[in-house]
C-alpha positions in Angstrom: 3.1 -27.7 -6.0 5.0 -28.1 -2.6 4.9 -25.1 -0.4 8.3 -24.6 -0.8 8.0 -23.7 -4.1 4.6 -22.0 -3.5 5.3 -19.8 -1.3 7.6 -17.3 -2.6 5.3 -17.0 -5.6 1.9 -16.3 -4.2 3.2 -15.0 -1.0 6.3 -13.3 -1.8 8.2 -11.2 -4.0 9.4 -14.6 -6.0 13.3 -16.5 -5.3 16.2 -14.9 -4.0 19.9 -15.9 -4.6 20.6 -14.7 -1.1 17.8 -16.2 0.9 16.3 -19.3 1.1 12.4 -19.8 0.6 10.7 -20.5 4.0 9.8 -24.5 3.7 7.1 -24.2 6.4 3.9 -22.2 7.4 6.0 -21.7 11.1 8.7 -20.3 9.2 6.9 -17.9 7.1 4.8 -16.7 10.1 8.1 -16.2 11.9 9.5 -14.4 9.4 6.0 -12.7 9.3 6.8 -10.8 13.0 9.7 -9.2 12.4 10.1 -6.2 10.7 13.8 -6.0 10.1 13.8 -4.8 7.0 11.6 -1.4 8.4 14.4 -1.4 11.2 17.0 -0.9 8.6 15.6 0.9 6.1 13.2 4.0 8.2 10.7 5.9 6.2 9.2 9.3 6.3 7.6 9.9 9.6 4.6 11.6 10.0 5.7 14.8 12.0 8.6 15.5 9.7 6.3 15.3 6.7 4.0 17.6 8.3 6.8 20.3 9.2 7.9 19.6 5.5 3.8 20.9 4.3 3.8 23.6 6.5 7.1 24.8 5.1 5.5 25.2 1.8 3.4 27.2 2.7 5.6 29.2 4.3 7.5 29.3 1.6 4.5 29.8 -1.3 3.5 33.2 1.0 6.8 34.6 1.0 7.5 34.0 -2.7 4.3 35.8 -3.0 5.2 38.5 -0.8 8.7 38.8 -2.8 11.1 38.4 0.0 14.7 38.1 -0.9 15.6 34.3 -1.7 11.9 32.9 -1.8 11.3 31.6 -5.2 14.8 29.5 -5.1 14.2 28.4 -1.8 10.6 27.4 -2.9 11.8 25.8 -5.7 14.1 23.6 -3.8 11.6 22.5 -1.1 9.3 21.5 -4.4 12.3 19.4 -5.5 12.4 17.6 -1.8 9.1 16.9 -1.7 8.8 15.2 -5.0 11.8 13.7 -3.7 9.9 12.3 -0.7 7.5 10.7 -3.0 10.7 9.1 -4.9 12.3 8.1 -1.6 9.5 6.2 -0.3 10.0 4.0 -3.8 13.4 3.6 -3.0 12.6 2.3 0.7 9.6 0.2 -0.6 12.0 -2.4 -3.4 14.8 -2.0 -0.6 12.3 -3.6 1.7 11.1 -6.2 -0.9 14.1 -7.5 -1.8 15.7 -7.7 2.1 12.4 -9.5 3.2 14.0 -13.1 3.8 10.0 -14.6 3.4 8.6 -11.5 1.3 5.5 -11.9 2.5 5.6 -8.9 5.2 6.4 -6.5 1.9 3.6 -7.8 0.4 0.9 -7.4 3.2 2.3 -3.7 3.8 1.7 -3.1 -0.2 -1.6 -5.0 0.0 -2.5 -2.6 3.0 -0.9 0.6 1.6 -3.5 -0.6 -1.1 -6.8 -0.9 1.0 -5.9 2.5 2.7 -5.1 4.0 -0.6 -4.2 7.8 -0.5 -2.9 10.4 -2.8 -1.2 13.8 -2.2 -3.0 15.6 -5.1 -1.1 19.0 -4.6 2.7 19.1 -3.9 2.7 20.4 -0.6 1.2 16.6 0.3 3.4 14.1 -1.6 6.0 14.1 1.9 2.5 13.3 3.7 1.7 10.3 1.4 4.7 8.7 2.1 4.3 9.2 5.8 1.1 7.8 5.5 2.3 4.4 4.4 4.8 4.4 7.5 2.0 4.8 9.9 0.9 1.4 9.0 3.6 -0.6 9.4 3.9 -1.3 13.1 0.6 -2.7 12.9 0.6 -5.5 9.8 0.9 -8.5 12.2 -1.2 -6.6 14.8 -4.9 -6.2 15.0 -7.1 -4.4 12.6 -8.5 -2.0 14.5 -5.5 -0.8 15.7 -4.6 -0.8 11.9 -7.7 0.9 11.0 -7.4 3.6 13.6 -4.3 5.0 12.3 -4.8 4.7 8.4 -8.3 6.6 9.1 -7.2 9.2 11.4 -3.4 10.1 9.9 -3.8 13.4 8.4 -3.2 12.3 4.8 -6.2 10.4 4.8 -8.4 13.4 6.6 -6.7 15.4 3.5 -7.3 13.2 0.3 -11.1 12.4 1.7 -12.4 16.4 2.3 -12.6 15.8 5.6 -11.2 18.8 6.5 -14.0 20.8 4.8 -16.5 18.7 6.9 -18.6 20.8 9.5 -21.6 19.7 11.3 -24.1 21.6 10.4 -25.4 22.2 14.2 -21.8 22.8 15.2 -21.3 26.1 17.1 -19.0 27.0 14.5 -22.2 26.8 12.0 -24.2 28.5 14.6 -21.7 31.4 14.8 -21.5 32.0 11.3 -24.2 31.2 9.2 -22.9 32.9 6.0 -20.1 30.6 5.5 -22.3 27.3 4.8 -20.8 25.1 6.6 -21.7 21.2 6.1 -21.1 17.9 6.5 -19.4 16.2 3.9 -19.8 12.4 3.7 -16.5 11.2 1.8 -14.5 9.6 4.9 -17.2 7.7 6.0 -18.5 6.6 2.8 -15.2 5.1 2.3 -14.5 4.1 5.3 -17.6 1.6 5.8 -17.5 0.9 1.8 -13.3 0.1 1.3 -12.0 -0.1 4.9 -14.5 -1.7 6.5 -18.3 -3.0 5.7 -17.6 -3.7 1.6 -20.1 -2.5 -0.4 -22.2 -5.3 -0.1 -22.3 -4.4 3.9 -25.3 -4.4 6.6 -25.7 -1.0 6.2 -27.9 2.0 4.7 -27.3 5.7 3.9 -28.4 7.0 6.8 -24.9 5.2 8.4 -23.0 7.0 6.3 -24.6 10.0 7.0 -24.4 10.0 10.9 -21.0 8.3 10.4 -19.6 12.0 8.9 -21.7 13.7 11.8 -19.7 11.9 14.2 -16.3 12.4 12.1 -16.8 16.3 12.4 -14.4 18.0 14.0 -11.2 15.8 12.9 -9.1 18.4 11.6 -5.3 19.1 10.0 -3.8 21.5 12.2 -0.4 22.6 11.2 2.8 20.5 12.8 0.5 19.1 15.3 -1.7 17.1 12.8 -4.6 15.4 13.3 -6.5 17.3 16.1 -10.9 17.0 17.3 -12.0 20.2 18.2 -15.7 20.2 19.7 -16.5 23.8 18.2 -16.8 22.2 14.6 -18.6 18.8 15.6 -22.2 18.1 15.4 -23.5 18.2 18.4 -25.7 14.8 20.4 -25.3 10.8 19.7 -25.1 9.4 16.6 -26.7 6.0 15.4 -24.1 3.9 13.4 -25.8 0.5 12.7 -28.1 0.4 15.4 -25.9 1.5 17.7 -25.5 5.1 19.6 -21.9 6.3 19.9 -21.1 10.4 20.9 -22.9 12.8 23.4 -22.5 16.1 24.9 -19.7 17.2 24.4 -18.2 15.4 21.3 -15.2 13.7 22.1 -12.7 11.8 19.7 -13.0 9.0 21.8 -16.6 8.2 20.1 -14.5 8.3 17.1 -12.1 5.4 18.3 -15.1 3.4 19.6 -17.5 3.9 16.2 -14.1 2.6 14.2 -13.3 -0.5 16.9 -17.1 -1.9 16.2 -16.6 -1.3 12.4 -13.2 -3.5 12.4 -15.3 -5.8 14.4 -18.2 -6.7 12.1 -19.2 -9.7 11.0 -19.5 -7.8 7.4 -15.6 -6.7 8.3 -14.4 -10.0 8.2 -15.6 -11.7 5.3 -15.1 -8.4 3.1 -11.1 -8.4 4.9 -11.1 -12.6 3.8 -12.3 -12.4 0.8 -10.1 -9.1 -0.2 -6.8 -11.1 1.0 -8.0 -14.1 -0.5 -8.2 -12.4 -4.1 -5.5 -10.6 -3.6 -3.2 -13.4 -2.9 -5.0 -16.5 -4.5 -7.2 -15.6 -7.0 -10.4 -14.2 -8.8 -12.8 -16.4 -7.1 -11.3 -17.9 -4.0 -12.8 -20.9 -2.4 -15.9 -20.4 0.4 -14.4 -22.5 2.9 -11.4 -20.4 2.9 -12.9 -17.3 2.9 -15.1 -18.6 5.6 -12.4 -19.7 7.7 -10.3 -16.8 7.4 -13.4 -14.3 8.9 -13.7 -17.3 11.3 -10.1 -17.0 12.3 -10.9 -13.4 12.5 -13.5 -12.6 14.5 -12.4 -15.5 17.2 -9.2 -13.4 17.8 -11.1 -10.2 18.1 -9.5 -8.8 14.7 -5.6 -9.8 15.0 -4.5 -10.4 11.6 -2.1 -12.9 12.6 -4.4 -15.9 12.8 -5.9 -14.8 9.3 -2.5 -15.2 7.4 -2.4 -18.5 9.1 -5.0 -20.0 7.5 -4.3 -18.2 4.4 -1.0 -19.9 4.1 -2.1 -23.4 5.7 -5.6 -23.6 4.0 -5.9 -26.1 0.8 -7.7 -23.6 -0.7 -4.8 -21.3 -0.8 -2.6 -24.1 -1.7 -3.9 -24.5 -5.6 -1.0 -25.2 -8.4 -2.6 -23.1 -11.0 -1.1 -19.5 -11.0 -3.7 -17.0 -11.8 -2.5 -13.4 -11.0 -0.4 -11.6 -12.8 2.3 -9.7 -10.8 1.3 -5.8 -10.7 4.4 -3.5 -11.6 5.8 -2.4 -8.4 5.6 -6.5 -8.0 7.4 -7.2 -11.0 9.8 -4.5 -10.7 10.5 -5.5 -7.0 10.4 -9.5 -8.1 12.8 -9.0 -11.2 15.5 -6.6 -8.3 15.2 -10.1 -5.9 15.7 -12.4 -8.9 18.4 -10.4 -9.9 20.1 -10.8 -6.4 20.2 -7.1 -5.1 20.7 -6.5 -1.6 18.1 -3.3 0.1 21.6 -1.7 0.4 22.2 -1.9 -3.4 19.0 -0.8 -3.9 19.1 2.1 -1.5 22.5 2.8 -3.6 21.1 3.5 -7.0 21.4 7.2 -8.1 18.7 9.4 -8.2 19.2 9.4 -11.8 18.2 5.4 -12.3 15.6 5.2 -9.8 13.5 7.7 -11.7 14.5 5.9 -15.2 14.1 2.2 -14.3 11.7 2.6 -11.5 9.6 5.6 -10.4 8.4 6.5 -14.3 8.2 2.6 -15.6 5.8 2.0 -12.8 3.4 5.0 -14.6 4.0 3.5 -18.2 3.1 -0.1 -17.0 0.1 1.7 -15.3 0.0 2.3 -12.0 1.8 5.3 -11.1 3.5 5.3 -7.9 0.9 6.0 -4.5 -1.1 7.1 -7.1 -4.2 5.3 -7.6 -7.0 6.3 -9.8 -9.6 6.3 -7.1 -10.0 5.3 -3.4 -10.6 1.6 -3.8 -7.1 1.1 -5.0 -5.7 -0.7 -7.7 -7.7 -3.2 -9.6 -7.0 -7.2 -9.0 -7.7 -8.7 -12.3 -4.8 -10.2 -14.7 -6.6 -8.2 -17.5 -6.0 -4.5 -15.8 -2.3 -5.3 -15.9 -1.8 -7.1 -19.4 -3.1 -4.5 -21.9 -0.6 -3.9 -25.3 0.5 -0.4 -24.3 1.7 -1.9 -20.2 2.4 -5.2 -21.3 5.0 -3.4 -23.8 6.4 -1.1 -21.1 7.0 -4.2 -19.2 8.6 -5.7 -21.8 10.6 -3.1 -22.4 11.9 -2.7 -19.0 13.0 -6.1 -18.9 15.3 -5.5 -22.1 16.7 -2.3 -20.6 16.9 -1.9 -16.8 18.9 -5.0 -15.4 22.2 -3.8 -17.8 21.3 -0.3 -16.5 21.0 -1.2 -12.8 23.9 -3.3 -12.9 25.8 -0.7 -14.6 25.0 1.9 -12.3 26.0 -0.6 -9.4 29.1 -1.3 -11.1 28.0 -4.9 -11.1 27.9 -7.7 -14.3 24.7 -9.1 -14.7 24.3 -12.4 -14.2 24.8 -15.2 -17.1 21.4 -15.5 -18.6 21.6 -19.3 -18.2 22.2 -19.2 -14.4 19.8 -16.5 -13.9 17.2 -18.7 -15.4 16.8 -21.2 -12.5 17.4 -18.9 -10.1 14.6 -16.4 -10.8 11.7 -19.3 -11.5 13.1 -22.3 -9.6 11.5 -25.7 -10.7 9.4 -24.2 -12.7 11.3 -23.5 -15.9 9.6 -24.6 -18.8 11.2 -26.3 -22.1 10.4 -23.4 -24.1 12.7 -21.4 -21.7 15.2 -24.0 -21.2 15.5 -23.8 -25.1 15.1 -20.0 -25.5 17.4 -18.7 -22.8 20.9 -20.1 -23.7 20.8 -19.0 -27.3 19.9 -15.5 -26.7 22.4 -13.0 -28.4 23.4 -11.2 -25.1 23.9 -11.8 -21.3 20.5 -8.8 -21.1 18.4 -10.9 -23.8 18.6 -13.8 -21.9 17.6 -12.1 -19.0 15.2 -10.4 -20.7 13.3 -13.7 -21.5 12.7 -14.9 -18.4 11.9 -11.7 -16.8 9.2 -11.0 -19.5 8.0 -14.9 -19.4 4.1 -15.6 -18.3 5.8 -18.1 -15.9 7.8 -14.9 -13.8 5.2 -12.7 -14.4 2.2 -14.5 -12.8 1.9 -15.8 -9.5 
């Protein structure tokens, strides 16, 4: 298969009607730097989502309290903040379907992926969406830089306790001994098992145990966020894989530096390869790529850059057999490109049809919307994504949601036959070819080729 028609399909979100696929590994990497699509569409920032959790609060206390107005106004701050959560759907299928290459959408979903967080309690879902926005300026950057702010963004601290995380010779344990305070490994557990290491990592658990030592004192303060305060960290150097990092007094600079030598591990870069490997090629991705990839890697001191480049130009990458199947946000954003939507039609749907044909289809084809069943993300395997129950939900979004979406747009959908090259190129089959034009309806037809194996695996 020729790049061309490669490319879109393993590194994209599929063909567009109003872009043309990148014919080259210097135009996809171009494409790769800019972030226009961000530019146009902005998310939830990080200090706004904050304000937003400390107005619940606010708000929770004085409808507790009974003041006048309370309960309505809490109510309606409940209703933004699930909004929030709805929003940052909204931006992320604008995005995919405005990416000219699609590949920049798909390494910020891949990321959101790796860094996966969840607002568990409603006051947080404004946060989760922020949380994804913090990692966009640095996709095409360097990892550490990208590791830096997934770790330390106070979502993250949230969802992984670490704001119940104390070192136990702190002098805020010293001070009062009744409360119990102690350490509590989750961030760094995760941190050197999913963001960094792998769990097949150089290291033991006596890492991950001076690893939370050193994390104490991150906190969640209020508006201002993520804030180190000495009083609640363990006191002395830690020894992170054979190295000492921290002193008297703590500093969150020892923090920075312990997270910099992670990102730059030999362990880091084949566990990074190997993840974007799977993730874009397949189950059990070739050595030499892998290998070159962590190559590429380390050489460049952990810029991701060079990694995509190999990824793209590698003939280990450039295989004809297709053997992922498209998760549902991917098929939901492929089918919205196939269809020819614009991010400003997308980011024109009612509040009403988001929710219907996007935000609770993604839950009934399993993986409910930045919220993943654990903190390794959502699994890879075609399997996970094919079972009766989703594979039916898929299905049935395919028969329903174009007519809907156009509708709502005030749009026709497309004739079924002209639709069918245009959402799988050159690689319509004869079984299509035969099926498509004599389907009973303009949304059968489309329904077809949006519920094929050939559009949903890539």
């Amino acid at each position: 298969m020729d790049f061309a028609t490669l490319a879109p399909v393993r590194f994209g979100f599929g063909l567009s009607p109003r872009a043309a696929s990148p014919l080259t590994v210097p135009e996809m990497l171009a494409a790769l730097r800019s972030d226009g699509a961000g530019a146009q569409f902005p998310g939830m920032q990080t200090d706004v989502a904050l304000k937003m959790r400390v107005d619940f609060v606010r708000l929770k206390r004085a409808e507790r309290d009974d003041e006048p107005g309370a309960a309505a106004a809490l109510k309606a701050h409940k209703a933004a903040l699930h909004d929030a959560l709805v929003d940052s759907l909204q931006l992320a299928l604008a995005r995919a379907v405005d990416d000219p290459a699609g590949m920049r959408e798909r390494l910020f979903a891949f990321w959101r992926d790796h860094f996966t967080i969840q607002g568990k309690r409603r006051e947080d879902y404004a946060l989760a969406a922020s949380h994804a926005e913090a990692l966009r300026p640095h996709l095409t950057g360097s990892f550490p830089a990208l590791l830096r702010a997934a770790v330390l963004h106070p979502m993250m601290l949230i969802y992984l306790d670490q704001t119940s995380s104390f070192g136990p010779g702190s002098r805020a344990a010293r001070k009062k001994p009744e409360r119990g305070l102690g350490l509590n490994e989750n961030l760094a557990r995760e941190v050197i098992e999913l963001h960094t290491l792998g769990v097949g990592g150089a290291y033991t658990q006596d890492d991950v145990r001076q690893l939370a030592e050193l994390f104490t004192g991150l906190r969640v303060l209020g508006e201002a966020g993520t804030q180190f305060s000495p009083d609640l960290a363990e006191p002395g150097a830690e020894q992170v894989l054979g190295r000492s990092f921290g002193g008297d007094p703590a500093r969150l600079d020892d923090i920075h530096a312990v997270l910099d030598a992670l990102a730059l591990h030999p362990d880091t870069a084949r566990h990074l390869a190997r993840k974007l490997a799977v993730h874009f090629v397949g189950p059990d991705p070739a050595p030499d790529l892998t290998a070159a990839m962590a190559e590429a890697y380390l050489g460049a001191n952990g810029a991701l850059m060079p990694v995509y480049q190999v990824l793209l130009e590698h003939p280990g990458a450039r295989g004809d057999d297709l053997l992922k199947v498209r998760q549902p946000f991917e098929f939901i954003a492929t089918s919205l490109r196939a269809l020819g939507l614009s991010g400003a039609e997308v980011m024109g749907l009612s509040g009403a049809i988001l929710r219907k044909q996007g935000y609770w289809p993604l839950r009934s084809m399993g993986q409910q919307w930045l919220a993943p069943r654990g903190p390794d993300g959502w699994p890879e395997a075609a399997e996970d994504w094919i079972a009766p129950q989703t594979l039916s939900a898929r299905i049935n979004w395919a028969l329903k949601a174009p007519a809907a979406i156009a509708k709502d747009l005030s749009r026709p959908l497309p004739d079924a036959r002209d639709f069918l090259p245009q959402a799988l190129g050159p690689r319509v089959t004869e079984a299509l070819s035969f099926a498509v034009p004599r389907a009973e309806s303009r949304a059968e037809g489309i329904a077809l080729v949006l519920a094929s194996p050939e559009f949903n695996r890539r």
